[in-house]
Backbone as CSV, one residue per row, in Angstrom:
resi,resn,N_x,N_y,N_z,CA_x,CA_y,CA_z,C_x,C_y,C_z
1,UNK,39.338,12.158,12.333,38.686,12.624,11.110,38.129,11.457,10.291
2,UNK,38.636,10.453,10.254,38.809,9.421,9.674,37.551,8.863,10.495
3,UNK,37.336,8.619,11.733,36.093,8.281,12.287,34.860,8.607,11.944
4,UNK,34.978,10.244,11.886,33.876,10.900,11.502,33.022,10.557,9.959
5,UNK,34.196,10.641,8.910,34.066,10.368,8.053,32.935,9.199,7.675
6,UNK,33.419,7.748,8.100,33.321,6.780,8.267,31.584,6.796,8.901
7,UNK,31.719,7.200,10.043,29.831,7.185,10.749,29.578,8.027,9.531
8,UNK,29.715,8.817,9.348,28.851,9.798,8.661,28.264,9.048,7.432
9,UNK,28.873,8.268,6.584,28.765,7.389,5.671,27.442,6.935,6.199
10,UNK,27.870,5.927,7.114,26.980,4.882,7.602,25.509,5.253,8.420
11,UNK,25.655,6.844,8.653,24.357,7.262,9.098,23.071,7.764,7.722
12,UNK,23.890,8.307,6.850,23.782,8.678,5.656,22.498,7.208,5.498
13,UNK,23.594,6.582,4.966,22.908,5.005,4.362,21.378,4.316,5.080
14,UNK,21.790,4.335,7.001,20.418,4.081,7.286,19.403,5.191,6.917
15,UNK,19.671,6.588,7.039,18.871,7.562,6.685,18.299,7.195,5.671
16,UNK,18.598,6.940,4.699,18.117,6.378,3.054,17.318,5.431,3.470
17,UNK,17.644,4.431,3.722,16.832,2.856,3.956,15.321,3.070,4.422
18,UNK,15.605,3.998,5.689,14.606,4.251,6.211,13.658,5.215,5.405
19,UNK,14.335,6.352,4.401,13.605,7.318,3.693,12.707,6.434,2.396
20,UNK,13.708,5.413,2.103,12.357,4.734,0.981,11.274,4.110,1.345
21,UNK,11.273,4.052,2.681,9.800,3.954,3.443,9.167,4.472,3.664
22,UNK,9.517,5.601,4.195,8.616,6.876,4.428,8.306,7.247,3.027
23,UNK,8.452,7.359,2.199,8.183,7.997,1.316,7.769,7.665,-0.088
24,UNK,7.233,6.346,0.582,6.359,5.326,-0.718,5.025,4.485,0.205
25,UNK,4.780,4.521,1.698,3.836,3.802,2.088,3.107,4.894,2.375
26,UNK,1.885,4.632,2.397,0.398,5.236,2.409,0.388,5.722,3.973
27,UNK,-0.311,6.497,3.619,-0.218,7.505,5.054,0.841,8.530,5.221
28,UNK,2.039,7.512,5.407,3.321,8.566,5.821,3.700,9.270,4.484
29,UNK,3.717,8.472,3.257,3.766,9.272,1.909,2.446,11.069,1.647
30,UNK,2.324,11.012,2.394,0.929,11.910,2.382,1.597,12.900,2.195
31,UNK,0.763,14.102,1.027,1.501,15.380,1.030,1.333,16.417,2.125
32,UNK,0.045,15.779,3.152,-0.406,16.609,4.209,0.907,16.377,5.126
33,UNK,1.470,15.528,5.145,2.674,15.778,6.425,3.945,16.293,5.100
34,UNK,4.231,17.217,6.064,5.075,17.935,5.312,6.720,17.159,4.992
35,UNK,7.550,17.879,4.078,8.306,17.104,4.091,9.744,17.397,5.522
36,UNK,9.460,18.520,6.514,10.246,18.768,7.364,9.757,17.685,8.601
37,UNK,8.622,17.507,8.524,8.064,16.149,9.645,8.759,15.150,9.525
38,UNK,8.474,14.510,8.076,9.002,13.394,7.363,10.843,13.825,7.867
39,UNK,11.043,14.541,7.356,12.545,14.314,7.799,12.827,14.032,8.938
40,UNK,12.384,15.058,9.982,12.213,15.092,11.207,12.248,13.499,11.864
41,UNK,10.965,13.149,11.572,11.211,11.951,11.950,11.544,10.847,11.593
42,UNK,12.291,10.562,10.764,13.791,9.655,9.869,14.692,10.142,10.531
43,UNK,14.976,11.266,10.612,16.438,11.500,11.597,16.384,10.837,12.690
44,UNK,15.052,11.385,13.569,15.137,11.065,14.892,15.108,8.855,14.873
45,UNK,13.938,8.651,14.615,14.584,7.276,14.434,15.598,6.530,13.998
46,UNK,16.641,7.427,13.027,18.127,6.538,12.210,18.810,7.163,13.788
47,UNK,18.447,7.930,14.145,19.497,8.150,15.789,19.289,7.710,16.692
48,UNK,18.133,7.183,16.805,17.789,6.109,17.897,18.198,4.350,18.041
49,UNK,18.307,3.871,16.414,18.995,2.936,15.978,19.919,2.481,15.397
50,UNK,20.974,3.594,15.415,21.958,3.950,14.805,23.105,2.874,15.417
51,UNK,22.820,3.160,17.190,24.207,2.337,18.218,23.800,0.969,17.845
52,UNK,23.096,0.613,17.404,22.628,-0.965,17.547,23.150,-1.573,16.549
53,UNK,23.121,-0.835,15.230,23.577,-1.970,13.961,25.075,-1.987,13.560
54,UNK,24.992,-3.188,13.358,26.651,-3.477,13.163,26.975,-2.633,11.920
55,UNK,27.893,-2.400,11.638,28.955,-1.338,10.619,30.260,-2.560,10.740
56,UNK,30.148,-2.693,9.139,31.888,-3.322,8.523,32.210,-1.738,7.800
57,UNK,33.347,-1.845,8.218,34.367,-0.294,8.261,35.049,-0.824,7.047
58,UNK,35.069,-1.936,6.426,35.890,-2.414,5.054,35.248,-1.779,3.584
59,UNK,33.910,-1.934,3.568,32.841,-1.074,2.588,33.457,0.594,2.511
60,UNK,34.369,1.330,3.722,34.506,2.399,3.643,35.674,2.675,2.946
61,UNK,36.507,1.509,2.722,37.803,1.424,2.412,37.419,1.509,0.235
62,UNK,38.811,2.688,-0.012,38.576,2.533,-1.211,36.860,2.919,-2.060
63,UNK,35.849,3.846,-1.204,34.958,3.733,-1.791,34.718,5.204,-2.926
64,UNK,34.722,4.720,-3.639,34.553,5.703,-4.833,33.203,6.390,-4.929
65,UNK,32.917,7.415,-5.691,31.786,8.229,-6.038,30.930,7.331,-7.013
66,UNK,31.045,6.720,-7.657,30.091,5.675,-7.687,29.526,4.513,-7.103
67,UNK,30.481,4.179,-6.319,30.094,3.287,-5.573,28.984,3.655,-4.580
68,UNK,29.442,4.711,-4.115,28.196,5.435,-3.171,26.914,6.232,-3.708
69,UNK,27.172,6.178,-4.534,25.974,6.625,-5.040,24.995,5.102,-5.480
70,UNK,25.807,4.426,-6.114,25.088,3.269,-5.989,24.607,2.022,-4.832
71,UNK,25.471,2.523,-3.611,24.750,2.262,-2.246,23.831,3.018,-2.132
72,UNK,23.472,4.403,-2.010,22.294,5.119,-1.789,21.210,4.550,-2.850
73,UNK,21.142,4.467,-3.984,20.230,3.286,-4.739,19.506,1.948,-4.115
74,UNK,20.630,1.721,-3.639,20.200,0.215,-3.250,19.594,0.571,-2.106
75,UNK,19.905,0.854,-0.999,19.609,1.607,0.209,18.000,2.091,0.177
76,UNK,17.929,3.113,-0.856,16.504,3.683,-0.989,15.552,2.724,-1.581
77,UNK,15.825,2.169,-2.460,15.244,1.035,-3.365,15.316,-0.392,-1.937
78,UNK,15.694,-0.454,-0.807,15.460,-0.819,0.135,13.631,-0.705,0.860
79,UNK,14.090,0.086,0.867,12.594,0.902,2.024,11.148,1.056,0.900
80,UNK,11.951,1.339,-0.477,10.742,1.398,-1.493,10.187,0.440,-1.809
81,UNK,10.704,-1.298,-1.375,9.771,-2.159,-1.924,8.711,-2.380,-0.723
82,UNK,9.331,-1.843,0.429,8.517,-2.250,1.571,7.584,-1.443,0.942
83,UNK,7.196,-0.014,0.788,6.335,1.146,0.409,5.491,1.035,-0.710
84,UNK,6.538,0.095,-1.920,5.553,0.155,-3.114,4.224,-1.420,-2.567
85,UNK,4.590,-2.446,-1.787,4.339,-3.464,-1.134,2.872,-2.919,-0.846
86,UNK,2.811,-1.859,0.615,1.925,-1.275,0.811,1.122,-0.674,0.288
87,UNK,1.777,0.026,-0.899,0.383,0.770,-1.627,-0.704,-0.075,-2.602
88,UNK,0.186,-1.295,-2.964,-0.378,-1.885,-3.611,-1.698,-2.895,-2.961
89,UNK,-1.171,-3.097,-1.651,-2.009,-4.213,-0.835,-3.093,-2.572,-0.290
90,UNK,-2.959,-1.605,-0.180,-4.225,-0.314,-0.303,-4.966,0.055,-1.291
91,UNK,-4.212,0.097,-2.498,-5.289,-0.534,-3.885,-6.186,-0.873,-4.127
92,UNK,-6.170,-2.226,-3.552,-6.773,-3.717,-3.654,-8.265,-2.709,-3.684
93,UNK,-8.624,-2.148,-2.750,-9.792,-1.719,-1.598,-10.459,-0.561,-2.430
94,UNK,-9.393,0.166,-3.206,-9.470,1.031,-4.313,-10.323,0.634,-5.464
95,UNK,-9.479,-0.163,-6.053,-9.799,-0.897,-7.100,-11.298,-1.289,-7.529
96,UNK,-11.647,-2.359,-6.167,-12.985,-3.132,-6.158,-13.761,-2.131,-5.804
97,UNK,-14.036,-0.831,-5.603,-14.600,0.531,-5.129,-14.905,0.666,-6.707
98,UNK,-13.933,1.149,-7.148,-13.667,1.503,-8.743,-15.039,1.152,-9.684
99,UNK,-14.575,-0.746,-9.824,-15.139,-1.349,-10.435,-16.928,-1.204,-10.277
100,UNK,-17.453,-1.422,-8.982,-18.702,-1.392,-8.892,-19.434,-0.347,-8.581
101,UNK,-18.390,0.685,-8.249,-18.969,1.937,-8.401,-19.793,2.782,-10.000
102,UNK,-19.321,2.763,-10.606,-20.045,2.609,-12.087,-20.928,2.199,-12.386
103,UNK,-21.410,1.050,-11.902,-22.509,0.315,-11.635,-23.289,0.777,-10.711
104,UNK,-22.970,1.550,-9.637,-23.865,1.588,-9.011,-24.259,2.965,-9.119
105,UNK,-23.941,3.716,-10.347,-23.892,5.212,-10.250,-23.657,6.177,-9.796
106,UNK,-22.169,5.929,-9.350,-20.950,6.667,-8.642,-19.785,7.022,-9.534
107,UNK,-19.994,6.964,-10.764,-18.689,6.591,-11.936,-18.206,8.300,-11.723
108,UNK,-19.174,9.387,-11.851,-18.483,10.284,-11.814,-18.351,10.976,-10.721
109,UNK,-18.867,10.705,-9.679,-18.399,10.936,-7.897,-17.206,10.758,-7.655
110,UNK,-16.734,11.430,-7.443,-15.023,11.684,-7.249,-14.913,12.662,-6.087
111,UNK,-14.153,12.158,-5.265,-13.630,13.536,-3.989,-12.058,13.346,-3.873
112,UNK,-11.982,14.581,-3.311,-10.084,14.641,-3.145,-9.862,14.031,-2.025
113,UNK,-8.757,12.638,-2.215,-8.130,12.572,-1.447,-6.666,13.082,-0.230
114,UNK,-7.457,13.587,0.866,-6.520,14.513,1.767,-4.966,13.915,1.542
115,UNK,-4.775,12.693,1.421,-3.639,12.095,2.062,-2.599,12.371,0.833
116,UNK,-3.682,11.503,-0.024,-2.607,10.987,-1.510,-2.946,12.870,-2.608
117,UNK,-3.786,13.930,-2.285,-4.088,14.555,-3.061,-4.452,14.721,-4.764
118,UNK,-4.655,13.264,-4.858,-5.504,12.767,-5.944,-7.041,12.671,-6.059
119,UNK,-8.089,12.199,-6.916,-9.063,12.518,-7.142,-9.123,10.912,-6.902
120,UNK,-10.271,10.746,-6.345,-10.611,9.200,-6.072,-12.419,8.724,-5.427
121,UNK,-12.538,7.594,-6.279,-14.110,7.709,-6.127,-14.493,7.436,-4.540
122,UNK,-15.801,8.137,-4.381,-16.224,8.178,-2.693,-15.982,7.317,-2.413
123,UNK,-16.833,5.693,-2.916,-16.904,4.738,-2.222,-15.554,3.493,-1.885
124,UNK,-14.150,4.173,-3.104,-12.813,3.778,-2.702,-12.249,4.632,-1.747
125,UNK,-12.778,5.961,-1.426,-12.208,6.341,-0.466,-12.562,5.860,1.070
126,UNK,-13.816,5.789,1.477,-14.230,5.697,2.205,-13.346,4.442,2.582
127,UNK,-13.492,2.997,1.765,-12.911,1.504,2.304,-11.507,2.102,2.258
128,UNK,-11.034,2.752,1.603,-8.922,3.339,2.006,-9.531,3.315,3.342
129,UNK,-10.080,4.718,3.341,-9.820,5.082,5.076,-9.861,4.006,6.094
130,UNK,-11.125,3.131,5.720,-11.532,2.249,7.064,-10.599,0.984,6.796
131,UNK,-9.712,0.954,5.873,-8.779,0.008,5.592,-7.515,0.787,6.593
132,UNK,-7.493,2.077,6.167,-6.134,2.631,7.226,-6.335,2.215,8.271
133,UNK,-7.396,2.730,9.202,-7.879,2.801,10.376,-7.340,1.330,11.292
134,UNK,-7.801,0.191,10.272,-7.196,-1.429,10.602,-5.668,-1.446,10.981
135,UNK,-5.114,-0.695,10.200,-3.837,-0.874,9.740,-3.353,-0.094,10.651
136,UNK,-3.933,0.996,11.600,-3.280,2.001,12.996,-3.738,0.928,13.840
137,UNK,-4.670,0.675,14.041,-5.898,-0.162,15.142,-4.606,-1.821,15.353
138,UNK,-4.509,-2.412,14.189,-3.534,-3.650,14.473,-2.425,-3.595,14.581
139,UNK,-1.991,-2.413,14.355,-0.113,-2.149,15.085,0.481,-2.704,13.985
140,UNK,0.141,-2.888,12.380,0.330,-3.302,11.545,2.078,-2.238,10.959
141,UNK,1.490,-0.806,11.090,2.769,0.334,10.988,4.060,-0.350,11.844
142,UNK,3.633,-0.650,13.148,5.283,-0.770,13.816,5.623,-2.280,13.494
143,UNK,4.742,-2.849,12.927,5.384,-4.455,12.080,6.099,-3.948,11.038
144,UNK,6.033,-3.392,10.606,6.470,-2.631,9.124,8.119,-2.110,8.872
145,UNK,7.769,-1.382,10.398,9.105,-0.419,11.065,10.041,-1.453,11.562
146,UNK,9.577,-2.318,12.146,10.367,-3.022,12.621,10.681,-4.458,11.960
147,UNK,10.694,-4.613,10.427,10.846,-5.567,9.574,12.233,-4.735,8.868
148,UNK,11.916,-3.438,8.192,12.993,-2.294,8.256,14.216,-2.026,9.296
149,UNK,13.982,-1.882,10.535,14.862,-2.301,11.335,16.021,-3.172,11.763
150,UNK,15.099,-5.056,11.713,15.732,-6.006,11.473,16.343,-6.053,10.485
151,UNK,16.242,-5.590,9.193,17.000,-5.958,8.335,17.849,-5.196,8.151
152,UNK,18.445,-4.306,8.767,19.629,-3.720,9.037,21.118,-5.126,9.767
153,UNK,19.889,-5.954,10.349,21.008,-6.960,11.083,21.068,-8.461,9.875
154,UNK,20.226,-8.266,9.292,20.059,-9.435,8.395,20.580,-8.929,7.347
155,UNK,20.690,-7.658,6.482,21.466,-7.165,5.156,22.222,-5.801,5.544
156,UNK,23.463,-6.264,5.358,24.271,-5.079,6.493,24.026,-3.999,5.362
157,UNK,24.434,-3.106,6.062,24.677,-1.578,5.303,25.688,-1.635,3.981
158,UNK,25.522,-1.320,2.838,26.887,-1.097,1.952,26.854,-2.595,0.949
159,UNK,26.030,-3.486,1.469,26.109,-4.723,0.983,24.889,-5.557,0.667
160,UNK,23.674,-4.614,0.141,22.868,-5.168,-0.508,23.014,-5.666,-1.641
161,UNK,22.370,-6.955,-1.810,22.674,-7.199,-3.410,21.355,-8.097,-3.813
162,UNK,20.634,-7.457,-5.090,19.048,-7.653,-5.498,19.255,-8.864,-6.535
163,UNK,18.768,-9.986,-6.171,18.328,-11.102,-7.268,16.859,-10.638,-8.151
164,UNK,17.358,-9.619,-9.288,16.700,-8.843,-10.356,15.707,-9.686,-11.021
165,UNK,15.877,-10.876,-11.271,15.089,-12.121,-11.611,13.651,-12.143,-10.983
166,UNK,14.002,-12.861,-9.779,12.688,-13.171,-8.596,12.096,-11.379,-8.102
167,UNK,12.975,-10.293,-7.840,12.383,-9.406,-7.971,11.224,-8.797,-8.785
168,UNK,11.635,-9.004,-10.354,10.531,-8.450,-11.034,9.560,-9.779,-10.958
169,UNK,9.664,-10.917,-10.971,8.624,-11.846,-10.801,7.774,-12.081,-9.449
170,UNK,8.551,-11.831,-8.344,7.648,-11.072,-7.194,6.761,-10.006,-7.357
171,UNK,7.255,-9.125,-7.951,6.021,-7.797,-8.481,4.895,-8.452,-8.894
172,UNK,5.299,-8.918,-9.869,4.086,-8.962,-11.557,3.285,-10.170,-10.601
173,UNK,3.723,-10.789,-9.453,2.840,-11.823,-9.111,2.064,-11.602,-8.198
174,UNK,2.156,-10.443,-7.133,1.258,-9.812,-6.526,0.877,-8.920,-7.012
175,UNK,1.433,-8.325,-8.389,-0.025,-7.285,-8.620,-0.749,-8.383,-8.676
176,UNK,-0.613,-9.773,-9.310,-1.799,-10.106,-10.397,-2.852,-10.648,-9.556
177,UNK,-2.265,-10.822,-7.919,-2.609,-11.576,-6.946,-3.768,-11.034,-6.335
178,UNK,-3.175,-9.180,-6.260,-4.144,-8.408,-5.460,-4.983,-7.874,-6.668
179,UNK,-4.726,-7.621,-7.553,-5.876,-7.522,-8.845,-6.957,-8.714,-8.613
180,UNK,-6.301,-9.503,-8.891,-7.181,-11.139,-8.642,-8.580,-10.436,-7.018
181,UNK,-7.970,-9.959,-5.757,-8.281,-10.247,-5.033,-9.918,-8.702,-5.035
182,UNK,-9.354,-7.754,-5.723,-9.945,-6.598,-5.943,-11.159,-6.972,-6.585
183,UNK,-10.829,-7.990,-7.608,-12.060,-8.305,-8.715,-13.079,-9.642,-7.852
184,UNK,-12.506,-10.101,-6.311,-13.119,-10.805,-6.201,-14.306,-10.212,-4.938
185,UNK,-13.570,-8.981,-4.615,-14.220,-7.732,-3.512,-15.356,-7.382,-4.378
186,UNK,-15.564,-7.261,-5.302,-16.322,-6.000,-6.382,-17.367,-7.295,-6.993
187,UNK,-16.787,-8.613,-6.732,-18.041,-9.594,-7.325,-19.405,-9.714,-6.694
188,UNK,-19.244,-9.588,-5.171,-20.790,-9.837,-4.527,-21.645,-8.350,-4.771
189,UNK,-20.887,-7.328,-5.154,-21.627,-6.158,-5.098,-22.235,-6.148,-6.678
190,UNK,-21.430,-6.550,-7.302,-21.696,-6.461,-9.171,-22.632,-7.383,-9.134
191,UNK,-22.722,-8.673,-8.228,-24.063,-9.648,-8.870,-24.662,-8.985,-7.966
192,UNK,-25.462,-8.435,-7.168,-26.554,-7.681,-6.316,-27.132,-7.322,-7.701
193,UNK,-26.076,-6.085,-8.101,-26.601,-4.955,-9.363,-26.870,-5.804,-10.202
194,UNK,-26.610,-6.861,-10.618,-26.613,-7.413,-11.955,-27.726,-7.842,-11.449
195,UNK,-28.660,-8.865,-10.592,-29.501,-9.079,-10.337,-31.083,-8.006,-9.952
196,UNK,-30.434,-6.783,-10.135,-31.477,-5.545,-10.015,-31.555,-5.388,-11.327
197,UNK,-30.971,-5.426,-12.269,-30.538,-5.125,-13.850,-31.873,-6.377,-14.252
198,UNK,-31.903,-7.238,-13.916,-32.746,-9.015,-14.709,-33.861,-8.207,-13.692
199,UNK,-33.962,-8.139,-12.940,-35.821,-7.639,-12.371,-36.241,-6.517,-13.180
200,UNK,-35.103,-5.496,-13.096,-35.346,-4.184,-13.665,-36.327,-5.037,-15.492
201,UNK,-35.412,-5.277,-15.880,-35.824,-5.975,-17.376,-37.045,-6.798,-17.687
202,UNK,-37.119,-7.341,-16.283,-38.264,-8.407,-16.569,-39.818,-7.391,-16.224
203,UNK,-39.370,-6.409,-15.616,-40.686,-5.438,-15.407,-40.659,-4.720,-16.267
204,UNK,-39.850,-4.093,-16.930,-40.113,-3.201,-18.569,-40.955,-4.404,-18.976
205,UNK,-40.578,-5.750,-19.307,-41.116,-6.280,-20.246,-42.627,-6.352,-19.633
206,UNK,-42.770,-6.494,-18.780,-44.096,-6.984,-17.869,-45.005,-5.600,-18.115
207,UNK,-44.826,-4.672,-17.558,-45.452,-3.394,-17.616,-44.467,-1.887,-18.473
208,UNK,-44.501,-2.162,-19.545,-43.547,-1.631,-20.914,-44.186,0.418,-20.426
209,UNK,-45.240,0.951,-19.396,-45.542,1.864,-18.967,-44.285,2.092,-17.781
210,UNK,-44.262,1.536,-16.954,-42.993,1.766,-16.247,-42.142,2.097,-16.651
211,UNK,-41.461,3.610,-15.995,-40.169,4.245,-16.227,-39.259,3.528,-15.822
212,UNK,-38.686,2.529,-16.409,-38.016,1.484,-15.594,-36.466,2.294,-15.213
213,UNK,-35.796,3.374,-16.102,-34.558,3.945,-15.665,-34.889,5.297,-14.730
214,UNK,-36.148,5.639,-15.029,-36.120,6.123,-13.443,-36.406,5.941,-12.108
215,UNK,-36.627,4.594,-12.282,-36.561,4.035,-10.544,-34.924,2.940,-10.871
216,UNK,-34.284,2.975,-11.405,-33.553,1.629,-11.882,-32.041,2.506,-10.950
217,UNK,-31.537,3.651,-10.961,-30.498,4.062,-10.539,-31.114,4.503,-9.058
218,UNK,-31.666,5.063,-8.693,-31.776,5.420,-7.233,-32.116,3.889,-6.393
219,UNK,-32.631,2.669,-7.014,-32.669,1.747,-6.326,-31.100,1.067,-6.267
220,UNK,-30.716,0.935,-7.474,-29.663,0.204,-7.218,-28.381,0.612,-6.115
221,UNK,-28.332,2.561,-6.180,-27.758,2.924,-5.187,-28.470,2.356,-3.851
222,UNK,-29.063,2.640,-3.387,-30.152,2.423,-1.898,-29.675,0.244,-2.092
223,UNK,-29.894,-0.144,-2.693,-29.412,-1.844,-2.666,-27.860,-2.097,-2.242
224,UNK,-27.063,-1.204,-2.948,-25.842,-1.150,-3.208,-25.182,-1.021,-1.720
225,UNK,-25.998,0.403,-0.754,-25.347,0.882,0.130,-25.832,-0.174,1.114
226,UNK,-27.152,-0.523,0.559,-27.450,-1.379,2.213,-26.891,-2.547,2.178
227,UNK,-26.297,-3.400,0.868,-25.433,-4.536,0.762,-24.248,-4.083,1.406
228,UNK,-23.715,-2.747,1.337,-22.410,-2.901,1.567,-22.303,-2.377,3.419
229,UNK,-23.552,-2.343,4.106,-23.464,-1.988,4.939,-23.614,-2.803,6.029
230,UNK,-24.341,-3.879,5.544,-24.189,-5.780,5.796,-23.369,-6.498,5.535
231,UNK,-22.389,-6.059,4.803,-21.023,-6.587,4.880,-19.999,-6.080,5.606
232,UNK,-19.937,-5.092,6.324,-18.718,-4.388,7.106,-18.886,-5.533,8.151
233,UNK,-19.160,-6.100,8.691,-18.670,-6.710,9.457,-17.502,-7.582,9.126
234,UNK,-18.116,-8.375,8.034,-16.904,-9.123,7.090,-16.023,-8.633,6.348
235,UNK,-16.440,-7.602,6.167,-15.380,-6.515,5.499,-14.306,-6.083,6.791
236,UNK,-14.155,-6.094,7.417,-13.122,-5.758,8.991,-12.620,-7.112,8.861
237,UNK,-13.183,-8.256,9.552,-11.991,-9.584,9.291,-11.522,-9.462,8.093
238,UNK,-11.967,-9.205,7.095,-11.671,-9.429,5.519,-10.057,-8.899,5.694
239,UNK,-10.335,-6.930,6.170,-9.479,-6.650,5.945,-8.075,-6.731,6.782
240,UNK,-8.528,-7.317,8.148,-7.475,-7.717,9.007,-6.691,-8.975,8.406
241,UNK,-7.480,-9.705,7.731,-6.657,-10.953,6.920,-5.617,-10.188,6.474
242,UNK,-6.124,-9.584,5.069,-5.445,-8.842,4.010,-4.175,-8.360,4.673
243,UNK,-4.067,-7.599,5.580,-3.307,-6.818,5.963,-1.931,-7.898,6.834
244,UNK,-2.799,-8.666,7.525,-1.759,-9.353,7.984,-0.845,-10.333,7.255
245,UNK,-1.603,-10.990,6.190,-1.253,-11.430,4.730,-0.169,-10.958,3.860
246,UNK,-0.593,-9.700,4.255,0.234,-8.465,3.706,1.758,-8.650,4.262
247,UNK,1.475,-8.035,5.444,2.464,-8.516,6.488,4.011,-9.854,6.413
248,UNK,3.177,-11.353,6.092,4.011,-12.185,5.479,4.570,-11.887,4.333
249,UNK,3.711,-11.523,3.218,3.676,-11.176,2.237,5.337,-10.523,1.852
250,UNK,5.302,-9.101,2.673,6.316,-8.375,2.857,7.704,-8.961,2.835
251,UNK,7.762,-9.495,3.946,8.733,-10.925,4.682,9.391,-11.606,3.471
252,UNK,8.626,-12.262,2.913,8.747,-13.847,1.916,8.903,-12.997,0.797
253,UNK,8.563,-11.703,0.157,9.422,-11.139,-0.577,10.888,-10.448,-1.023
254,UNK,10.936,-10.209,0.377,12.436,-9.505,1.058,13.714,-10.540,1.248
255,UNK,12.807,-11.818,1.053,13.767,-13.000,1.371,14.090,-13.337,-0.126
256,UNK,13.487,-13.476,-0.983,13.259,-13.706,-2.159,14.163,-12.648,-3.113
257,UNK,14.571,-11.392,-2.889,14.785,-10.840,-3.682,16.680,-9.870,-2.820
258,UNK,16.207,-10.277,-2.022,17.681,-9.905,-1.215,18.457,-10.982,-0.909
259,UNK,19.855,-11.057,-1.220,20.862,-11.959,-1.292,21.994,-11.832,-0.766
């Protein structure tokens, strides 16, 4: 009985670890997969890696109703930095969409996003998607899974413990990092426009008969799309950097904030 007890604990706990992953990274967070999938498959993987990770049976000794509840905390708050990690480095792609979309007269173009079921502008949706697509295409997901995994052997079960310090200063330093990196996505497209804006101006002044705002938005779209359609090439390495970046990123935070 006493056995049972004991696994049951310890299956519990990876179940968690693994659930604050699923259920904060992009894609698998999706309300389109239901939440019996999502379970579905957290079970089936905490049972597939279950025989492998070591268990100290001393954590079981003496453990109180708070204590376990505050392992399941830590546990979930495990898998969630990997998740909040990810959404933020999917952002990025968001963001710089955001910004020059307005500019380019997309501010109130909005479509639903299938995944996240939020409202989000076309031209951030579109770079999400072809940002996901990288992120299936480079096997970037089972780096992810299997950083989660390992650290079952590197921070045992029952015995996490968060240096709260470097944690919140890890956050606030990659938002400011991938903010930084969003505003630097959205710069070659904003000087295009900004440079259609100084012609646009210099021909009002030149020929003051010219409807200059009604040729001024259908060009800048038609400039906008064909700039950004000469950049996908660099936009794919761009985003294979990012992602793999990401990747370390993940790593050198987990080290940083787990003790």
């Amino acid at each position: 009985m006493e056995f049972i007890y004991s696994e049951t604990i310890f299956y519990i706990l990876i179940f968690l670890r693994i659930s604050g992953l699923f259920f904060f990274t992009p894609f698998f967070s999706s309300k389109s997969i239901t939440i019996k999938i999502k379970l579905t498959l957290i079970f089936l993987i905490t049972l597939i890696i279950y025989p492998t990770i070591s268990k100290d049976i001393s954590i079981i000794n003496n453990l109180t109703f708070f204590k376990f509840n505050l392992m399941i905390i830590k546990e979930l708050f495990m898998g969630g930095i990997i998740g909040y990690f990810l959404m933020l480095l999917f952002s990025v792609v968001q963001t710089a969409a955001q910004i020059y979309s307005m500019d380019m007269g997309f501010g109130m173009v909005n479509v639903l996003d299938p995944i996240s079921q939020i409202q989000l502008p076309i031209l951030g949706q579109f770079k999400y998607l072809f940002m996901l697509t990288i992120f299936f295409i480079l096997g970037i997901h089972r780096k992810i899974l299997m950083i989660l995994i390992n650290s079952f052997h590197k921070f045992e079960l029952g015995k996490l413990n968060y240096n709260h310090a470097n944690l919140a200063q890890g956050i606030l330093e990659d938002f400011a990092y991938y903010f930084l990196i969003a505003i630097k996505l959205a710069l070659p497209v904003l000087g295009v426009l900004f440079l259609i804006d100084i012609v646009l101006g210099i021909m009002a002044k030149i020929a003051p008969q010219m409807n200059v705002f009604f040729i001024g938005m259908p060009l800048k779209i038609l400039v906008g799309f064909l700039f950004l359609i000469a950049f996908v090439p660099y936009m794919l390495d761009y985003f294979k950097y990012l992602l793999e970046d990401g990747y370390i990123k993940i790593i050198e935070l987990m080290g940083r904030v787990l003790m």
